[in-house]
N, C-alpha and C positions, 0 to 999 in steps of 0.2 A: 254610480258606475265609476270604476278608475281612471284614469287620466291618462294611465299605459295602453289603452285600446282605443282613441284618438286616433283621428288620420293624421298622417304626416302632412305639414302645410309645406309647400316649397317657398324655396325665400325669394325673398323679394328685392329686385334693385331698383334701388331709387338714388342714383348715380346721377352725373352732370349727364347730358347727351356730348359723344363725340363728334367733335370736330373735324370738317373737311381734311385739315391739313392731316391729322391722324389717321382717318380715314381713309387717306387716299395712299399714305406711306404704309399702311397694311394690305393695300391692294397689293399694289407693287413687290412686296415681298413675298405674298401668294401667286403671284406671275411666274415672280423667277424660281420659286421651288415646284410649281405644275410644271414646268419649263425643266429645271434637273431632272425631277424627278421619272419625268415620261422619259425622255433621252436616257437617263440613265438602265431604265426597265427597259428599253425600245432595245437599247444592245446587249441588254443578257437575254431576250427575247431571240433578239438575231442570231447570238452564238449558240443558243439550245438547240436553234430550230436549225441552224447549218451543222449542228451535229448530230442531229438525230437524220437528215435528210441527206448528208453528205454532197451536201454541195452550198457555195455560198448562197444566203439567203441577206436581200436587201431590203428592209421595210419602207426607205425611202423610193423605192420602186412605183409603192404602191400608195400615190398620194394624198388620194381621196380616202383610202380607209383608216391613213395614220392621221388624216385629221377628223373624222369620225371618231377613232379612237381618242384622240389629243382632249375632244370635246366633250366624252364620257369621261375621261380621266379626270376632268375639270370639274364636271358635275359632281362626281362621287367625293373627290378631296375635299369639298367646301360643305356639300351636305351633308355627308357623315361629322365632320370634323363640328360643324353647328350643330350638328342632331345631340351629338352626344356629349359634348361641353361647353354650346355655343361661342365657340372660339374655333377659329382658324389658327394657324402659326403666327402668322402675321399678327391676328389680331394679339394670340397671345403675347407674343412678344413686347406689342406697343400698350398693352395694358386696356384693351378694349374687349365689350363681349356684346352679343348680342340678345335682346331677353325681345319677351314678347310686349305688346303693347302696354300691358300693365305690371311692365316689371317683372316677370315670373319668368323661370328659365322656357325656353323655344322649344317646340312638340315640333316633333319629325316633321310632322305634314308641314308647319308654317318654314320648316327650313329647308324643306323641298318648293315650296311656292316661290319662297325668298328667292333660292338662286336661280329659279326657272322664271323668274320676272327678272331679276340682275339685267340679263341686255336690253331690256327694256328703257332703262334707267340713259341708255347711249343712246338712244334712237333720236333722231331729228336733234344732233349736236348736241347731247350729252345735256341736254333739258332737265332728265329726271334726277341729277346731280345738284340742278341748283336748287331744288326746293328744300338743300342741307342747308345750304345759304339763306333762303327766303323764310322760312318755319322755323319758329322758336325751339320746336322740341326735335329740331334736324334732321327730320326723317325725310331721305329720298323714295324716289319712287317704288321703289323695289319694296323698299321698308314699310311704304303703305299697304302694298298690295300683299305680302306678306305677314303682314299684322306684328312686326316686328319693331323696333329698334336697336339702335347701335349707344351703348355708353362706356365710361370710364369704369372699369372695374379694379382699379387698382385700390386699396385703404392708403393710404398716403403718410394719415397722420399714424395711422398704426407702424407702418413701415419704419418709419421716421423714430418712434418709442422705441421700437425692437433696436433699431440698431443704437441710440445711444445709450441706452440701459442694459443692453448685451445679453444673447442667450441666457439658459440658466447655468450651461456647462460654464461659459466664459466669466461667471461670476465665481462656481465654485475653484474652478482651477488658481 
């Protein structure tokens, strides 16, 4: 039989595990863009709906539903964002991903569990944080119960070739 009618294997990371200090400056920058980003949609929300209703309309009126809302906003950003390239902004940016317990990229459900266990990880003084610290392979609470981890997904030494050996354009030019 041919080798073209194979199942596809998905790949596999076998990354260092990320570290707190990383980990926690990828939080922080998924804070402050659930933080723009809702404010930002909250007031073209405001202006549509004072336009269409002709009169001002104020969502900070109503402060239970815009943190209702605030709190779906949160969930949907992080678990689509894991679902579908196991990276957040944040993460991307700091060069971290999240795969599942054996390396293989993260299935919806464990990145739905993942962030519905996340405040768990606070509870009784931010406990389920230190078992990043305490666990060789760094995984917090969330991470357990999610059947996930967090690692370094950057190639580093490849990075590093690309750029002193230069594109192929910047050779032929």
């Amino acid at each position: 039989m041919s080798s073209d009618l194979a199942p596809a294997v998905a790949p596999l990371y076998v990354a260092r595990p990320a570290g707190i200090a990383t980990r926690f400056a990828a939080f922080v920058f998924d804070v402050i863009a659930i933080f723009i980003s809702f404010a930002l949609a909250g007031r073209v929300i405001e202006f549509v709906m004072s336009v269409l209703l002709r009169h001002q309309v104020r969502l900070a009126e109503a402060p239970t539903a815009s943190t209702v809302a605030l709190i779906v906003w949160a969930f949907v950003y992080c678990t689509v964002a894991l679902a579908s390239s196991g990276q957040t902004p944040g993460m991307a940016i700091l060069g971290v991903r999240v795969v599942d317990k054996d390396g293989r990229p993260l299935k919806t459900r464990h990145a739905v569990v993942r962030v519905l266990a996340f405040p768990l990880s606070f509870v009784v003084l931010g406990l389920g944080f230190v078992l990043i610290l305490l666990r060789r392979d760094r995984r917090a609470l969330h991470d357990l119960i999610g059947r996930s981890r967090v690692v370094y997904a950057w190639d580093v030494g490849a990075s590093r070739s690309r750029f002193i050996v230069g594109t192929r354009a910047n050779r032929q030019a």
